[in-house]
ROMAR-268109 format. One line per field, with one value per residue (C-alpha): x, y, z; residue number from 1. Coordinates in nm, 2 decimals. Layout:
ROMAR-268109
east: X	...
north: Y	...
up: Z	...
n: NUM	...
//
This chain:
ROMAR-268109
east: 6.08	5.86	6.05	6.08	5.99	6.14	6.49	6.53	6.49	6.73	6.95	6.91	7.01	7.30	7.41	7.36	7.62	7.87	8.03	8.05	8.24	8.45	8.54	8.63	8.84	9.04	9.06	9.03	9.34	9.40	9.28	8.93	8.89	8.96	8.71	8.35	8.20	8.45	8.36	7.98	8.00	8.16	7.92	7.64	7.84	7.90	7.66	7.38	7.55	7.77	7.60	7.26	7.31	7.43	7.11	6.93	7.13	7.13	6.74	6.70	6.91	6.69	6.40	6.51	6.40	6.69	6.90	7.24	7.39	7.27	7.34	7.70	7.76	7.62	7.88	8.16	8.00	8.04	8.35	8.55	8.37	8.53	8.87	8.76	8.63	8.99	9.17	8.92	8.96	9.31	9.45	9.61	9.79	9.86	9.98	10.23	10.34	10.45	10.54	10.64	10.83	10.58	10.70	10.41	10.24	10.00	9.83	9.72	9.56	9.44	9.33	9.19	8.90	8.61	8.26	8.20	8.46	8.26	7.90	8.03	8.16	7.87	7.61	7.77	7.85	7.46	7.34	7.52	7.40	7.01	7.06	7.04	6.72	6.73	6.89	6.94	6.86	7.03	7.34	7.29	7.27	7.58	7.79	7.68	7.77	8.10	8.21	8.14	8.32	8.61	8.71	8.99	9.15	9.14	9.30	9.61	9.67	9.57	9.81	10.11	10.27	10.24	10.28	9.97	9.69	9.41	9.40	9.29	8.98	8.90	9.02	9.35	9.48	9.57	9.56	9.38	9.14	8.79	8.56	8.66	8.45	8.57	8.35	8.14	7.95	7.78	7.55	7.43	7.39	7.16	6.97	6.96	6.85	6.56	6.43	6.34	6.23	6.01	5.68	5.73	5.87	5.58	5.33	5.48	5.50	5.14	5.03	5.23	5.27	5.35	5.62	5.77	5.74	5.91	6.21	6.27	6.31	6.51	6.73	6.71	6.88	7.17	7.25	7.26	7.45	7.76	7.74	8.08	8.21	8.05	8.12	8.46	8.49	8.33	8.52	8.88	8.85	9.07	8.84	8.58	8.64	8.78	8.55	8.45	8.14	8.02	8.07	7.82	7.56	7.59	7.55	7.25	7.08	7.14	7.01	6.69	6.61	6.72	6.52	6.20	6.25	6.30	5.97	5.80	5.90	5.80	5.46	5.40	5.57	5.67	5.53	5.73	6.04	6.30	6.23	6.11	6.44	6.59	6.42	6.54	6.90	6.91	6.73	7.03	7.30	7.54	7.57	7.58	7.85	8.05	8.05	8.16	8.46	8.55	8.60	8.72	8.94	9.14	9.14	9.26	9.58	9.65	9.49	9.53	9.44	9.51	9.24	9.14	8.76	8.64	8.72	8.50	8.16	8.34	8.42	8.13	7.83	8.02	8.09	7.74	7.59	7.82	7.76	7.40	7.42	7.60	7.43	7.05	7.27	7.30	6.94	6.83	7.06	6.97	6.58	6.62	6.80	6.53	6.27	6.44	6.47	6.08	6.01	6.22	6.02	5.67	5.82
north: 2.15	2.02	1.67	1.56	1.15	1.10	1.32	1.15	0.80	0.88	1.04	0.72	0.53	0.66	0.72	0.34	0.22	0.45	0.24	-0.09	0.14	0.30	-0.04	-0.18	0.12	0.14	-0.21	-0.46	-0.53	-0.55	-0.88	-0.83	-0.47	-0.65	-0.91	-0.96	-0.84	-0.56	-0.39	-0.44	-0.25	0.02	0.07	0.04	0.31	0.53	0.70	0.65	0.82	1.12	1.24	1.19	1.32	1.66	1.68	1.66	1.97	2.14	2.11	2.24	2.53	2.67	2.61	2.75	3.08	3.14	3.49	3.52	3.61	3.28	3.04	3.20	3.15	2.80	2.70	2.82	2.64	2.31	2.38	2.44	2.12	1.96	2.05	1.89	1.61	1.58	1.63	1.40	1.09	1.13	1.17	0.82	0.91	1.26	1.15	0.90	1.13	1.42	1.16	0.89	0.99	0.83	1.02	1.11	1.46	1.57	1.86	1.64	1.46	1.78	1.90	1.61	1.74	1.54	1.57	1.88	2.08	2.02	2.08	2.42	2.53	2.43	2.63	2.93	2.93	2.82	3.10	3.38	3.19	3.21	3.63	3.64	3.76	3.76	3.45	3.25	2.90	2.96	3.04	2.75	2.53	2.75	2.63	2.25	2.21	2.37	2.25	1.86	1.99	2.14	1.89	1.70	2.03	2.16	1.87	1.86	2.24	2.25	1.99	2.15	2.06	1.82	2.08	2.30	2.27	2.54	2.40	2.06	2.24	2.31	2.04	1.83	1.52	1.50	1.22	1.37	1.58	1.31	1.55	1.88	2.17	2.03	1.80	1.80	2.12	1.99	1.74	2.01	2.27	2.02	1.97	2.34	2.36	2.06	2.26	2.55	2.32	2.09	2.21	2.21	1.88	1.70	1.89	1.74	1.38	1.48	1.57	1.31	1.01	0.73	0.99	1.01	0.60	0.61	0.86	0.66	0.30	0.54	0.67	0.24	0.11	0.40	0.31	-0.01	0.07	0.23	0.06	-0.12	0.24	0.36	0.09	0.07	0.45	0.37	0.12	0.32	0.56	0.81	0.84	0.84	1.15	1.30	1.18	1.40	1.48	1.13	0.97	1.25	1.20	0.83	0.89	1.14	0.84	0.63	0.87	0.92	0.51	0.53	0.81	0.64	0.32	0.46	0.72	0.38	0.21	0.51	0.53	0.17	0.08	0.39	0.27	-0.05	-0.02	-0.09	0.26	0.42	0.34	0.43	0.75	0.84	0.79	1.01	1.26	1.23	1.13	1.45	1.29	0.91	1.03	1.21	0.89	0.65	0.82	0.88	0.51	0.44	0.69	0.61	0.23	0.27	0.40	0.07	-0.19	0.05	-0.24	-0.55	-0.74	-1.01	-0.99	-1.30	-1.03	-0.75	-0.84	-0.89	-0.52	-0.38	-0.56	-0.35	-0.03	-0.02	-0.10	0.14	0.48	0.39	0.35	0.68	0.84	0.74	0.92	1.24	1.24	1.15	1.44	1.69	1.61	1.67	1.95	2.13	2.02	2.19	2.51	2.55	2.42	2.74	2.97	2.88	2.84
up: 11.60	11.36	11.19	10.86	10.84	10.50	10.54	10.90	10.74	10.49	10.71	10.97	10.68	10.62	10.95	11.04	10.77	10.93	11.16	10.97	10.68	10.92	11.10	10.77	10.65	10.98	11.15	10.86	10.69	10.29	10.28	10.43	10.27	9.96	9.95	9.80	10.15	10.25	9.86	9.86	10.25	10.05	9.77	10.02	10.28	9.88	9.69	9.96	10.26	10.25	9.88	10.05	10.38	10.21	9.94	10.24	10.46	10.11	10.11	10.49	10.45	10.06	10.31	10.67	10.77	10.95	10.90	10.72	11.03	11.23	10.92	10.89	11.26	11.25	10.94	11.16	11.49	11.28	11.15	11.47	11.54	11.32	11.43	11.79	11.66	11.43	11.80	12.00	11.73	11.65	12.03	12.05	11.78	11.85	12.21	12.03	11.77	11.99	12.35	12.18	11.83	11.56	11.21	11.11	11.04	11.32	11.10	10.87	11.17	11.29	10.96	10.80	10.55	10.70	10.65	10.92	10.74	10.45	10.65	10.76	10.49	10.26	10.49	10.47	10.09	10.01	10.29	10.11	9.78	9.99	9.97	9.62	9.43	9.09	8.90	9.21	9.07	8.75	8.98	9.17	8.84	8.75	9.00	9.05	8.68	8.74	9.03	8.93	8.57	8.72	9.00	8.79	8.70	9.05	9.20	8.94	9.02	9.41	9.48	9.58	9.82	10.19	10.41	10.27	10.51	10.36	9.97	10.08	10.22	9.88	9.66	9.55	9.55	9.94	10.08	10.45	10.16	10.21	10.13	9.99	9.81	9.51	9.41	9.77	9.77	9.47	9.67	9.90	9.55	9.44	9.73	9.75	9.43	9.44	9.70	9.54	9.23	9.44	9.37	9.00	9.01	9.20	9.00	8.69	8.85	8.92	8.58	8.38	8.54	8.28	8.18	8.53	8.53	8.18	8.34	8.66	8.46	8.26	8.50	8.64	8.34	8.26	8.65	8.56	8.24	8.44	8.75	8.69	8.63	8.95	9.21	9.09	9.17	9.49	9.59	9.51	9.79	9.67	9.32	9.55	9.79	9.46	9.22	8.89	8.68	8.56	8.90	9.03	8.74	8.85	9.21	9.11	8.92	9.25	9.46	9.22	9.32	9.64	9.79	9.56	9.75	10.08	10.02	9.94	10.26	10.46	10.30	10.38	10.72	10.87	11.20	11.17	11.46	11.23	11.06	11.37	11.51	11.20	11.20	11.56	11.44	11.17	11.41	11.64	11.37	11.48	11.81	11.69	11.44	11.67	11.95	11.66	11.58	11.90	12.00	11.62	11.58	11.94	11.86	11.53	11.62	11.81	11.55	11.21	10.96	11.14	11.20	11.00	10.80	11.06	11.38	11.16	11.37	11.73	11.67	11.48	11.77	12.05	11.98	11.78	12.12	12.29	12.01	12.08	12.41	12.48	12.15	12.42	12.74	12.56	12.45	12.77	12.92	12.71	12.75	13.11	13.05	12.85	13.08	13.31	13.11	13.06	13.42	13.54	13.32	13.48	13.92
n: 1	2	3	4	5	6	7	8	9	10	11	12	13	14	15	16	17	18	19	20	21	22	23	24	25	26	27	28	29	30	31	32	33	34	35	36	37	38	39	40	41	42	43	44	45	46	47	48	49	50	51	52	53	54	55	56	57	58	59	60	61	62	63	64	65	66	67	68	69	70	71	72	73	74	75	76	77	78	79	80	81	82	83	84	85	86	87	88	89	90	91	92	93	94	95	96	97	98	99	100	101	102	103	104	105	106	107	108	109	110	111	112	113	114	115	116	117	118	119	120	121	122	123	124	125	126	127	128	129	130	131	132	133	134	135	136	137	138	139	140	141	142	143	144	145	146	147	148	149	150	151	152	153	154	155	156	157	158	159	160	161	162	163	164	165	166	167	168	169	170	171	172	173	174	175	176	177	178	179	180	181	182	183	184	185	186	187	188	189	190	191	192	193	194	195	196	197	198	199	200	201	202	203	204	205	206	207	208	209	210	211	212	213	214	215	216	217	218	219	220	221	222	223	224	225	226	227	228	229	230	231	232	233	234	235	236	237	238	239	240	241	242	243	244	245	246	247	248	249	250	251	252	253	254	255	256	257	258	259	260	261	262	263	264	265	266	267	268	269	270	271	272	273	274	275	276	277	278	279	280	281	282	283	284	285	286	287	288	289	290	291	292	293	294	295	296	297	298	299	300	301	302	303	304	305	306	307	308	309	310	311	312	313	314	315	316	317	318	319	320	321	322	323	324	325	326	327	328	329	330	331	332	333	334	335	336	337	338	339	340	341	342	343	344	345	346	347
//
């Protein structure tokens, strides 16, 4: 399968601020998550990680050559994954809820609206979206402008009550709701969307340069502008995985730099094995990300936001080492595996 250099650099990105993020969020205590280091962790694990990671699925799926049928059945493979991977993290807890009495709600354990929820659902929304002829960007535009517009309203009326496990899927103020359609499909929309514009774009980059330049400082300085609005947003995790309209424009203009910088950095030290490694990461970041939350998830329930800030790299060094580790196993495996496979075909 032919691989990408800039998306899996991105993607690597992103998947490497994962666990750091997810150590703060679930071992750290108010203290730590509170300070000047446990913030700027969360602006850097913000705007440049899940909102990325989903332009760049959006792009893949405008651009695979796959059939409705095999994009549909793919959304629902990494959906049910999602529930798995809600049972696999959360079985500490789930063991001491139902053996030991904890009063808490397993379904919203169980149900919890993370980022494969999202991923499923998001590819077999933009595949139907892909069957479309006539009008298909203008529907696309259509949709990412009111689905950023809309998410305040949507999450006064969706939230109803605690025991409703299907509108958290789609928006609300839940608190197990991280990343629901509303405002979340709108990353993947416009990477969905870029796609399909990307020639146009880089022949106008092409044509009129100094504009372009002029656009990007442009875009530099109203990032600049809001950026106490957005990394307060950022930083307030339930704005964040329920964010509106401005906080996306804001996270668009991030994303704008971002992706310039990283295409830079690419272009001139691609070879270097910082971003080879980095590379190989966001090639494998489904596994990685799956390993992580694993051995998170199942500590968590035994530490949930203990640990003082000075304990945050005695955690973060080991189970780094050990996602990767594992993350390398199931590579390795699954090499051999395939090996195998065409081996067979030719003895």
């Amino acid at each position: 399968m032919k691989r990408y250099p800039l998306p899996d650099l991105l993607k690597g990105f992103a998947v490497f601020l994962i666990i750091p993020v997810h150590i703060l969020e679930k071992f750290i205590d108010y203290a730590g998550r509170e300070s000047a280091f446990g913030k700027v962790l969360l602006i850097l694990g913000g705007p440049v990680a899940v909102p990325v990671f989903m332009m760049v699925m959006g792009y893949f799926i405008a651009s695979s050559k796959k059939s409705l049928l095999q994009n549909i059945l793919r959304g629902v493979l990494i959906f049910g994954l999602g529930i798995l991977l809600n049972l696999g993290l959360n079985f500490h807890l789930l063991h001491n809820i139902w053996h030991d009495g904890w009063k808490l709600d397993p379904f919203q354990a169980i149900f919890g609206v993370d980022i494969f929820f999202l991923a499923g659902i998001s590819i077999i929304l933009l595949s139907v979206l892909k069957t479309v002829k006539k009008g298909q960007q203008w529907i696309t535009l259509i949709f990412i402008l009111f689905i950023s517009g809309a998410t305040s309203y949507f999450n006064e009326i969706l939230l109803v009550t605690d025991r409703n496990y299907i509108l958290p899927f789609i928006g609300g103020d839940y608190s197990w709701s991280y990343f629901p359609v509303f405002p979340w499909l709108t990353y993947p929309l416009i990477g969905f969307l870029f796609q399909k514009k990307e020639t146009v774009l880089k022949e106008f980059i092409q044509r009129h340069l100094t504009l372009s330049f002029a656009i990007l400082f442009s875009v530099f300085v109203l990032v600049v502008l809001f950026s106490e609005f957005g990394i307060q947003t950022t930083i307030n995790l339930s704005d964040y995985y329920h964010h509106g309209l401005f906080f996306i424009l804001w996270t668009l203009g991030v994303v704008i730099l971002w992706v310039t910088l990283i295409r830079f950095v690419d272009l001139h030290f691609g070879d270097a094995p910082p971003i080879v490694f980095l590379k190989w990461l966001g090639q494998n970041i489904t596994v990685f990300y799956i390993i992580q939350w694993l051995i998170i998830g199942n500590i968590a329930t035994a530490i949930y936001q203990t640990q003082e800030l000075s304990k945050f790299a005695l955690w973060v060094i080991p189970i780094f080492l050990a996602t990767l580790g594992l993350t390398l196993l199931k590579v390795k495996t699954l090499l051999v595996f395939r090996i195998r496979q065409v081996r067979s075909k030719f003895y």
